[in-house]
C-alpha positions in Angstrom: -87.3 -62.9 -11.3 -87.0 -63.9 -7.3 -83.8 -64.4 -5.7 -83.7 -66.2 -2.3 -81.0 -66.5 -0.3 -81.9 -68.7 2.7 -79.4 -71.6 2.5 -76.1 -72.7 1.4 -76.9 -71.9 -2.1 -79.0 -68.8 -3.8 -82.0 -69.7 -5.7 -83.1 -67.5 -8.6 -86.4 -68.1 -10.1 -87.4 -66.8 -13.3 -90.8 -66.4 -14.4 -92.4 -65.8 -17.6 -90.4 -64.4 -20.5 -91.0 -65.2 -24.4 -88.7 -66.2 -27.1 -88.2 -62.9 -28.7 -86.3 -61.6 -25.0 -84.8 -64.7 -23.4 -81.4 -63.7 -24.0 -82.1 -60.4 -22.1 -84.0 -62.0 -19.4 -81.0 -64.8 -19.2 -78.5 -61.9 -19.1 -80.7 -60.4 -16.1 -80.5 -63.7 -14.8 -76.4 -64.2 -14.6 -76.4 -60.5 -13.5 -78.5 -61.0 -10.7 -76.4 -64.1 -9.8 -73.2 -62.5 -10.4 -72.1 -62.1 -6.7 -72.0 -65.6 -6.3 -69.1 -66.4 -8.9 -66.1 -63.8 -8.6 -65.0 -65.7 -11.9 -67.9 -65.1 -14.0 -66.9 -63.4 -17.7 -69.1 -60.3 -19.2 -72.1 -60.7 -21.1 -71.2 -62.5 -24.7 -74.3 -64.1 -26.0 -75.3 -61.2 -28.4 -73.4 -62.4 -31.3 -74.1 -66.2 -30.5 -76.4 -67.9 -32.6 -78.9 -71.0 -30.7 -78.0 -74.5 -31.7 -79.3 -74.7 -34.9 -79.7 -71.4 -35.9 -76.0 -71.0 -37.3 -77.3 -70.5 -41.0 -77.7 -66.8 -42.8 -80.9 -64.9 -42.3 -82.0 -65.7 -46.1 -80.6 -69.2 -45.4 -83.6 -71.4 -44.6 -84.5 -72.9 -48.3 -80.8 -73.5 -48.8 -81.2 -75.2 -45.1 -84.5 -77.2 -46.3 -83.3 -78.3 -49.5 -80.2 -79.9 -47.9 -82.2 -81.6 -45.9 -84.5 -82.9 -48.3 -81.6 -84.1 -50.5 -80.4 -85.8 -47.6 -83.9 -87.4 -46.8 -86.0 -87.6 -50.1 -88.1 -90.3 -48.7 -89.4 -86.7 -46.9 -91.8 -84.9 -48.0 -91.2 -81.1 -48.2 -93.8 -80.3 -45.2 -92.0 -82.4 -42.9 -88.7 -81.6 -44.0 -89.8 -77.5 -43.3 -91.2 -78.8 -40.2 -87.9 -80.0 -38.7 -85.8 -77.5 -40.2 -88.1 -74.7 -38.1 -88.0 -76.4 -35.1 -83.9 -77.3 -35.0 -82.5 -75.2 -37.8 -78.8 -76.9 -38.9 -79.4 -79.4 -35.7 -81.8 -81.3 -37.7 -79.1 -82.9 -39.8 -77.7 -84.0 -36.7 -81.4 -85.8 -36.0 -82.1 -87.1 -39.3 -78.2 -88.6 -39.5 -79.2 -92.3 -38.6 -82.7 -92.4 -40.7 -82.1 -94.2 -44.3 -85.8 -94.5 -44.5 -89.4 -93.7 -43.8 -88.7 -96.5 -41.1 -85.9 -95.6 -39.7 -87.7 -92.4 -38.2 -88.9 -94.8 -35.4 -85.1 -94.7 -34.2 -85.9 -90.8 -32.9 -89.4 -91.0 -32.4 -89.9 -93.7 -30.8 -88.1 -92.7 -27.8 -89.8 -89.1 -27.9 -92.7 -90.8 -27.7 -91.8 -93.1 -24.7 -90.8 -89.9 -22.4 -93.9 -88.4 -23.5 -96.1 -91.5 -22.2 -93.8 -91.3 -19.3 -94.1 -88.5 -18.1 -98.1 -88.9 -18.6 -98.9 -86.2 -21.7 
């Protein structure tokens, strides 16, 4: 983590980090920034779950079979898939598809930034 100071703004860099410690490394980061905003609140994102991750521990069949009643035209693999990646979010995804066609509606634009922005 690199703080610089040179301007009308700081500028804090953060480098590296994995998913097992980003909410340490992000509390480091608002620490380290901390000067700047005199109306900053403590540290409360240890008892915060990520978006999508607001199911119990032992939750995730429970969360994949909701899905998959939702979306039968699913099949189980790709129903666990999107449930890993976004958790509860995923209902949120698969709201507007009523069929195995209707998945273009939220892939196709994933697909568009990702030719855009050249792979």
């Amino acid at each position: 983590m690199r703080l610089d100071q040179k301007g009308n703004a700081p500028l804090l860099n953060v480098f590296g980090g994995k998913i097992t410690t980003y909410r340490k490394l992000a509390e480091a980061a608002m620490e380290t920034l901390r000067p700047y905003f005199s109306k900053m609140s403590d540290q409360w994102t240890a008892g915060v779950a990520l978006p999508g991750g607001d199911f119990a521990i032992d939750g995730f069949d429970k969360l994949v079979d909701e899905i998959h009643a939702a979306c039968p035209f699913l099949s189980i693999d790709v129903v666990r898939r999107l449930a890993r990646a976004y958790g509860t979010e995923a209902r949120n995804i698969l709201a507007p598809v009523k069929s195995k066609h209707d998945l273009a509606l939220i892939l196709a634009p994933v697909f568009m930034v990702w030719s855009w922005i050249g792979r």
